[in-house]
N, C-alpha and C positions, 0 to 999 in steps of 0.2 A: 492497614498496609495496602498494597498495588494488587494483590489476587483479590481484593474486597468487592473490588468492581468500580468500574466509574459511569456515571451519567444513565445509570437505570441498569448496565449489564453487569451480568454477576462477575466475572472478571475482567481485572484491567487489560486486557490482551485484545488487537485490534490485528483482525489480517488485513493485510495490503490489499490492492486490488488491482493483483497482478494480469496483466493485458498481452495481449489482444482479448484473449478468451481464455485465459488460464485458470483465471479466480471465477468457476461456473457452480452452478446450483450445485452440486454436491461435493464443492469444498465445503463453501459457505454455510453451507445447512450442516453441515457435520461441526464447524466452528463455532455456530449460532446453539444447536443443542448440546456445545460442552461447552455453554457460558460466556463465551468471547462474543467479541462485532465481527463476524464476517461481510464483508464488501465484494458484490459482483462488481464488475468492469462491463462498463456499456461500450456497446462498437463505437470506433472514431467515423463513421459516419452515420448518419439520418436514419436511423430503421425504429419507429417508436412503436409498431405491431410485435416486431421483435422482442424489444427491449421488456413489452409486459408478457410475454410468453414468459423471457427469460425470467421475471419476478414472478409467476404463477408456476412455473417447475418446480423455483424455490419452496415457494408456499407448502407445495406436496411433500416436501422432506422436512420442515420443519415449522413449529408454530410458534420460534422464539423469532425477537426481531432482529432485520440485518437491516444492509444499506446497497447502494450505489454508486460508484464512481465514475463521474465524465472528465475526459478531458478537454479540457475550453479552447485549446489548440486547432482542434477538428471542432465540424460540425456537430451543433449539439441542442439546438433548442424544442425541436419534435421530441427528443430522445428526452430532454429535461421536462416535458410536457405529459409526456407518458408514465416517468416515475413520480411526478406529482400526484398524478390520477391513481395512480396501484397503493398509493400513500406508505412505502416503505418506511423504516425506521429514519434512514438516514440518508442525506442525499449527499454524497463527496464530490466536490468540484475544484480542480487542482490545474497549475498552468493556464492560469487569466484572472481576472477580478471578479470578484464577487459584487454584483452591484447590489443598490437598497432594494430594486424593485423583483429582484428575483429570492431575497432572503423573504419579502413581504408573499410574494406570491407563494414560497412554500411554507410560511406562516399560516396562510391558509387553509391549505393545503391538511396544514395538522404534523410537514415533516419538517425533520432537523437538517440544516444545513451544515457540512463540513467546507468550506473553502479552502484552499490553500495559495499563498499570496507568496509570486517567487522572488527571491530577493538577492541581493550577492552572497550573502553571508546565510541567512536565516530562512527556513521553511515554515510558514504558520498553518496549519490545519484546523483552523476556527469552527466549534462547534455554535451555534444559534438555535437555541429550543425557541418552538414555536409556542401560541401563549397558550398558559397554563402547564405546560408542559415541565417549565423549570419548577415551580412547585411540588408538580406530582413524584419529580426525581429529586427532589431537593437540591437544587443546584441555582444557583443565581448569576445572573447574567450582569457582566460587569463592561463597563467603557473605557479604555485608556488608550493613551496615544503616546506613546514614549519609545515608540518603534516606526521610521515615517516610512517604511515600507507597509506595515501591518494597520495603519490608521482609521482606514476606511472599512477594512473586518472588524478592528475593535471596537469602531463607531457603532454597529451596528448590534453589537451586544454578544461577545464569546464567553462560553462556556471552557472547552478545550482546547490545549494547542500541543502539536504534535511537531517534534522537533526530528528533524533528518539529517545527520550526521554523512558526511562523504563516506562513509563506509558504505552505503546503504547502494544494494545489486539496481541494475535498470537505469532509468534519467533521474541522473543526482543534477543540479546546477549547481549546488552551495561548495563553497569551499573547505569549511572548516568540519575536524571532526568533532565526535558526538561528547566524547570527555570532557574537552572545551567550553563547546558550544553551550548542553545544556544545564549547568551550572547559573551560567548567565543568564540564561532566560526563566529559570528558577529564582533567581536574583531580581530579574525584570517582574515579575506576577508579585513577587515579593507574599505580601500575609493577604493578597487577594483569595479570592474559591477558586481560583481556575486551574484544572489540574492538567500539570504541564506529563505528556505522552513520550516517549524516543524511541527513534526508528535509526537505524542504518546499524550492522555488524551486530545484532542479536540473535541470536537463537537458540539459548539454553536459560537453564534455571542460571546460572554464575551470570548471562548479560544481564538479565531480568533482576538480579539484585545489586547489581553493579550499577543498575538505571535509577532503582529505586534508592539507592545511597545518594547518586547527585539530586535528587529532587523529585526524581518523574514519580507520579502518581500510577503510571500503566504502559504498556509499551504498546508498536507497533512492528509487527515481523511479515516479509516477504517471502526471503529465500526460504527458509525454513518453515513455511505453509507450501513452496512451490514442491518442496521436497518432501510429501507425504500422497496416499494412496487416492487420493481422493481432487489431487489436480490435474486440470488438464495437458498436462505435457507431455509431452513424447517419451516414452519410457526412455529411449537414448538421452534427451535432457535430462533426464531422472538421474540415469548411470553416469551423467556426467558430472552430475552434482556429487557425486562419492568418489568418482577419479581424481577431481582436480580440486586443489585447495588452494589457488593462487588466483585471483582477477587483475585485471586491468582497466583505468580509468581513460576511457579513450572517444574518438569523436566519427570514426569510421562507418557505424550503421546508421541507416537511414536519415544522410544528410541532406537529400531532397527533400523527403517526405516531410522530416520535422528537423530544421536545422534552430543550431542552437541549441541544441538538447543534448550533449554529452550524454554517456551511460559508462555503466560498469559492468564487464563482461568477464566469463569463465576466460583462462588463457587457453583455448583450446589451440590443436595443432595448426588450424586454419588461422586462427587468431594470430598466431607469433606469426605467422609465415605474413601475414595480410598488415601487419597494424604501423606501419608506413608509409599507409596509401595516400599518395598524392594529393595535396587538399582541394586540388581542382576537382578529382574525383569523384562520383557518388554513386548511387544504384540505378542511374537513369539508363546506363550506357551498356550494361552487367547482362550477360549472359543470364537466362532463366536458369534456376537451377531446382525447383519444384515447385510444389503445389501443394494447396493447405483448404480448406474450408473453416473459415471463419464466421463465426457469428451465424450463419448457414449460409455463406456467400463462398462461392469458389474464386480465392486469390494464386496469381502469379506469384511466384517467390525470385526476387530476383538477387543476384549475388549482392551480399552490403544491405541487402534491406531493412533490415531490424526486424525482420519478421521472427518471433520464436517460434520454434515447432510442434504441435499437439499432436494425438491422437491419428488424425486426418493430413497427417503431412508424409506426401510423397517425395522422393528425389534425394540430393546430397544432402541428409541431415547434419552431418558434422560439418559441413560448411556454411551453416544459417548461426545467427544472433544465439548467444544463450548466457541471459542476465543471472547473476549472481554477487552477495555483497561478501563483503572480505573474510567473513568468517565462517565462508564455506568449508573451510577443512575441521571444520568441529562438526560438521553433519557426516556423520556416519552410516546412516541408514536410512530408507524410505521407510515411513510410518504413517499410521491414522491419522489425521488432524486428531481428532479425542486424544489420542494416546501425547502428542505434543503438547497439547493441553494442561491434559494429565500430568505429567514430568514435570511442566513448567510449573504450574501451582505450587503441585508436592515436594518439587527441588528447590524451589523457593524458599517456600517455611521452612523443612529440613534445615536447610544451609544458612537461615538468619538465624535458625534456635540454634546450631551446632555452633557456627562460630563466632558467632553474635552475643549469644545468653548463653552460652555455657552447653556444655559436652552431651547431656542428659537429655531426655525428647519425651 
């Protein structure tokens, strides 16, 4: 089954790699030594000294492997130069194409490619073991084209595909939900090896076997990693993730910065009051309203930015960005990433033996 592991890690369980700076070395390492792929988030711009600092913090909290996630939006090729060289597990590239010569060059490298190739409907997360790699994990890298958004990932030999469901917190583009959706692209791999992931409105043992019923081999969760002890967020993010159980699908933050990039947001107070804003609109024009230190750089926080709030963030907090996917109201409390981990596994089995195979355990 899905807690068995996929692609070498002991469980199917993949955290997101929640941004700007949320998903930091000690989520990720607390994720990585309870079995799952944790994913740091590299800055959206150029700092590759950083970026191996940020993979050698990691290093010191744990000696299982994780990954990386850039996005192809912003600047990113120092940044993708430097996780080369620190030879991470995984390298995640999501929001642009995945060309041959960058899958070749972390070939070399020795690391695994995730790209994600954005489409109307469909999200692909393509994994590409570099060689010998598919061997040592027993996974075979397979070529199809029966998808002409995903052509040029499949061209190239995937391993994994991770499907994103519009439930899912932060910059959704796809339309369709996760029930839907990955049924079909279950149906698409067909009796291929490629073991199809789901992401968007997970966060318990009941999404995690409700995933594993339509097809998915493993999932992937956000909100519900952003909502334990061990993320970077602003304790008030934290508290709001247990206040509110309702989001919204909307285009209001950061339409300068990254347009075209919808997201799905808490309905905070600020939120209902703001989410009409004028489509001329954006954050260019917007009163400052704090300050944050990202990635170790001191940013402006300006009203509408998308900036979410960590640690280091001064000013209106209830009036900044704060991503979550729809089934925030089943999060009930901040916890360990391990202890999420934990639940998840245990509530998994539990709940295929209890209602699956009968009453008895």
């Amino acid at each position: 089954m899905g807690w068995r592991g996929i692609l070498g890690f002991e469980y199917g369980i993949v955290q997101g790699p929640l941004g700007p700076d949320i998903a930091g070395p000690e989520l990720v390492a607390a994720v990585a030594n309870a079995g799952g792929l944790g994913l740091l988030r590299a800055p959206d711009w150029e700092s590759p000294e950083y970026v191996k600092e940020l993979i050698r913090k990691t290093r010191k909290l744990t000696d299982k492997p994780f990954g990386v996630g850039v996005v192809l939006a912003f600047p990113h090729k120092e940044n993708i130069k430097a996780i080369l060289e620190e030879k991470v597990a995984v390298l995640q590239i999501y929001w642009g194409e995945c060309s041959k010569e960058l899958v070749l060059e972390a070939h070399d490298a020795g690391v695994m490619v995730v790209p994600q190739v954005k489409g109307s409907m469909i999200y692909f997360i393509l994994i590409v073991l570099p060689l010998g790699l598919s061997h040592e994990l027993n996974v075979t890298p397979l070529k199809v084209g029966s998808v002409e958004k995903a052509k040029q990932a499949f061209n190239v030999g995937v391993d994994a595909i991770i499907i994103q469901g519009r439930e899912a917190g932060g910059h959704v583009i796809g339309q369709d939900g996760l029930i839907s959706l990955l049924p079909r692209v279950v149906d698409l791999v067909g009796d291929h090896d490629i073991p199809v992931i789901a992401a968007g409105g997970i966060v318990d043992a009941r999404g995690y076997v409700a995933a594993l019923a339509l097809g998915a081999k493993g999932i992937c969760m956000g909100t519900r990693f952003l909502a334990t002890h061990e993320s970077y967020a602003h304790p008030t993010y934290k508290r709001k993730l247990i206040e509110h159980n309702k989001t919204e699908y909307t285009d209001v933050f950061g339409r300068a910065r990254w347009p075209g990039a919808p997201q799905r947001v808490l309905q905070t107070p600020f939120f209902c009051d703001w989410k009409s804003l004028p489509v001329q609109e954006n954050e260019t024009n917007q009163p400052i309203i704090g300050r944050s230190i990202i990635h170790g750089t001191e940013k402006e926080i300006r009203r509408f930015a998308g900036t979410v709030p960590n640690p280091t963030t001064t000013g209106d907090i209830e009036s900044m960005a704060m991503y979550a996917g729809e089934s925030v109201g089943v999060i009930k409390e901040i916890l360990p990433a391990g202890e999420v981990m934990k639940r998840l596994v245990e509530g998994a089995q539990l709940l295929i033996q209890q209602r699956f195979c009968g009453e008895s355990v």
